[in-house]
C-alpha positions as CSV (number, residue, x, y, z in Angstrom):
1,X,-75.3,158.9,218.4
2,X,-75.8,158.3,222.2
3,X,-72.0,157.9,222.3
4,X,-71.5,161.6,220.7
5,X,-73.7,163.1,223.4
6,X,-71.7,161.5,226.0
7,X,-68.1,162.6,224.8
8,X,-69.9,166.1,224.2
9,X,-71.6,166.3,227.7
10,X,-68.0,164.6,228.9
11,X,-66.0,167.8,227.4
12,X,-68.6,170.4,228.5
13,X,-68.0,169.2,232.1
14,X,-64.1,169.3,231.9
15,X,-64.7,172.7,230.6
16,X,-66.5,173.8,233.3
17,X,-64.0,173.3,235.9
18,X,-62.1,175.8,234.7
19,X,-64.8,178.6,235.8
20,X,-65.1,178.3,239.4
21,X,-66.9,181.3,241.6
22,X,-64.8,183.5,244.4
23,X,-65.0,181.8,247.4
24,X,-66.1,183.3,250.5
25,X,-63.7,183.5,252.5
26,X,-62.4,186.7,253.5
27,X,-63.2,186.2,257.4
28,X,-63.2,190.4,258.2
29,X,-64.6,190.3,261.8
30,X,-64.5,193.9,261.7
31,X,-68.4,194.6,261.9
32,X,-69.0,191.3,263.0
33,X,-72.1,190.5,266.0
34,X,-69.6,189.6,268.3
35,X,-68.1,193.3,268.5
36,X,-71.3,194.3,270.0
37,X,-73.4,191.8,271.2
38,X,-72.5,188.9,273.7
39,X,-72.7,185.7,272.2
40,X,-71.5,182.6,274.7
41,X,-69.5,180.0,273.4
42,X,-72.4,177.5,272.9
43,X,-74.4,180.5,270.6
44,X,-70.9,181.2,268.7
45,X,-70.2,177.7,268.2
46,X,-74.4,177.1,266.9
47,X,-74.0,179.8,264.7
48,X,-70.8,178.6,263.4
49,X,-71.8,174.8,262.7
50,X,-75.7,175.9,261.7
51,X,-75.5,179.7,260.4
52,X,-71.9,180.9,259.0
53,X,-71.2,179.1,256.1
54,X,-74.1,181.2,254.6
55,X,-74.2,184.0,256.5
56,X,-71.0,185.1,257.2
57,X,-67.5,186.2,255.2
58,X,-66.3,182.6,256.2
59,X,-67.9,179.4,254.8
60,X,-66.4,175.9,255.4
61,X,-66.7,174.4,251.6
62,X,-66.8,170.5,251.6
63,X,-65.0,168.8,248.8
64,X,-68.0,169.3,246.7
65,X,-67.5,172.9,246.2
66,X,-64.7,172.1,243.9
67,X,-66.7,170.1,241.8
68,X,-68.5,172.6,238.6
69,X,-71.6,172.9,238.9
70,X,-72.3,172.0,242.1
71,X,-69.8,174.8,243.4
72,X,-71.8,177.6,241.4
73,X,-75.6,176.2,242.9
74,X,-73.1,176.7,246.3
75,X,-71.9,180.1,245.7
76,X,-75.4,181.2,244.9
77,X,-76.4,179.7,248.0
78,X,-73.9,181.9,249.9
79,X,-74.6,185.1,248.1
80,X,-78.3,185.0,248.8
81,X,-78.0,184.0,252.6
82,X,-75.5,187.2,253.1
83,X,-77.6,189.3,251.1
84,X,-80.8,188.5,253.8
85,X,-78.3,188.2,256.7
86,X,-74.4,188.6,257.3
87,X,-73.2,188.1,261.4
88,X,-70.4,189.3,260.0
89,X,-71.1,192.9,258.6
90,X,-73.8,192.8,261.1
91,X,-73.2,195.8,263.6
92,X,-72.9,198.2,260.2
93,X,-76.1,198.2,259.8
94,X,-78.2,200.9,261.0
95,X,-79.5,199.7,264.9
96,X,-83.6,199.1,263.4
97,X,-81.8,196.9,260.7
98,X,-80.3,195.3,263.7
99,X,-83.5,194.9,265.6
100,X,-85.7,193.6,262.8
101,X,-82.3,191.0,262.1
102,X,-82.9,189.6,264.9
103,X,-86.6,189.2,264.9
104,X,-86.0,187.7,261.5
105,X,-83.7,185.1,263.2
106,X,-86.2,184.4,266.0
107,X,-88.8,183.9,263.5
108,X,-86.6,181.7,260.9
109,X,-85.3,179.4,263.2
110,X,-88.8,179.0,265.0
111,X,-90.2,177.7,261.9
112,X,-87.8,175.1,261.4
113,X,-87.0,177.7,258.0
114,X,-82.9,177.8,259.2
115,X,-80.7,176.4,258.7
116,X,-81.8,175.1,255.3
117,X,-83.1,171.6,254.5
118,X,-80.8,171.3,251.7
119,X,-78.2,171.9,254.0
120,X,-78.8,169.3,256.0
121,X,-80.4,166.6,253.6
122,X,-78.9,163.3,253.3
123,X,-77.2,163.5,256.6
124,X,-74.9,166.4,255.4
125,X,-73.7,168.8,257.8
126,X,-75.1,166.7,261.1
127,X,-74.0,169.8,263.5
128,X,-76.2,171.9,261.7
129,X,-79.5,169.7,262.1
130,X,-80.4,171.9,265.4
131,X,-82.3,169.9,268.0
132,X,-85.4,171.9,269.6
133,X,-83.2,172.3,272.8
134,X,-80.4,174.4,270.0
135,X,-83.4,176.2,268.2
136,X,-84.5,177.8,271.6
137,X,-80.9,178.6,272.8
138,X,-80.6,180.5,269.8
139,X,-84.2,181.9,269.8
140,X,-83.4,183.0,273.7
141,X,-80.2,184.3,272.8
142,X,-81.8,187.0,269.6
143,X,-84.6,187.6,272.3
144,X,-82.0,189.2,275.0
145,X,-79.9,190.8,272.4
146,X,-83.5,192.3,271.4
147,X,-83.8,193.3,275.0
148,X,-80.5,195.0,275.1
149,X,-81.2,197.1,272.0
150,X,-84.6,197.8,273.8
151,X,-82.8,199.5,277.2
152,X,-80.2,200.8,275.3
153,X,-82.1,202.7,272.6
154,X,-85.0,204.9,271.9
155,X,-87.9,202.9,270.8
156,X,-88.3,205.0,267.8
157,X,-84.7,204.4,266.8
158,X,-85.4,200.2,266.9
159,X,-88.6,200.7,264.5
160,X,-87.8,200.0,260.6
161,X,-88.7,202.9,258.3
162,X,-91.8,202.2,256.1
163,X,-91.2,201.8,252.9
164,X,-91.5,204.5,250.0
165,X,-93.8,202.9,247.1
């Protein structure tokens, strides 16, 4: 019996393989933060090695990702971190948007929230374990950009709309 399961559970993951999600890795810079906003080469490389692979249109997979069904718990991992935040789509979205991005960012990152524990568990993705020297280079970094929008725009422009119940 036991050795029935295991040929069964064998096939079922050979079978799997065969159904892999899109990756994400169309890279189109077009909207990206950089277009608008400064970011220094120590920011751009932080956000590369700590950020991007979740929340941009280019992630770095590791061999895992071609492994069923790690890959899928991946992809879903990618499609909900560009859902609450894409650097790379970021300057489409309307300038309060914007704003309040980067007050999420601050806030995320203060709480040790971002990057994810699961992304860095087990000694996985090492450059993306951010020291508290990285967390308030980043932290300074939204802060000024959140300064910029500040002199630039009207105050009522950088306020989020309420809501509609």
């Amino acid at each position: 019996m036991l050795k029935k399961v295991l040929i069964g559970l064998g096939i079922v993951l050979i079978i799997i393989q065969f159904f892999r999600p899109e990756k994400n890795e169309s890279n189109d810079l077009t909207y990206d933060v950089s277009t608008k906003y400064q970011v220094p080469d120590d920011i751009s490389h932080l956000l590369q090695v700590s950020c991007n692979d979740c929340h941009s249109n280019k992630t770095e997979y590791p061999w895992y990702a071609n492994v069923q069904p790690v890959a899928w718990w991946l992809n879903d991992h990618v499609v909900d971190g560009k859902r609450h935040l894409n650097f790379s789509t970021f300057t489409k979205m309307p300038i309060a948007v914007q704003n309040h991005k980067f007050e999420e960012t601050i806030e995320m990152v203060e709480e040790k929230e971002m990057p994810l524990p699961s992304y860095t568990n087990f000694g996985l993705h090492k450059e993306a374990d951010l020291s508290e020297d990285q967390r308030q280079k980043i932290i300074v970094w939204a802060k000024d950009q959140m300064n910029y929008l500040k002199d630039n725009y009207p105050a009522d422009s950088l306020v989020m709309p309420k809501r509609k119940n």
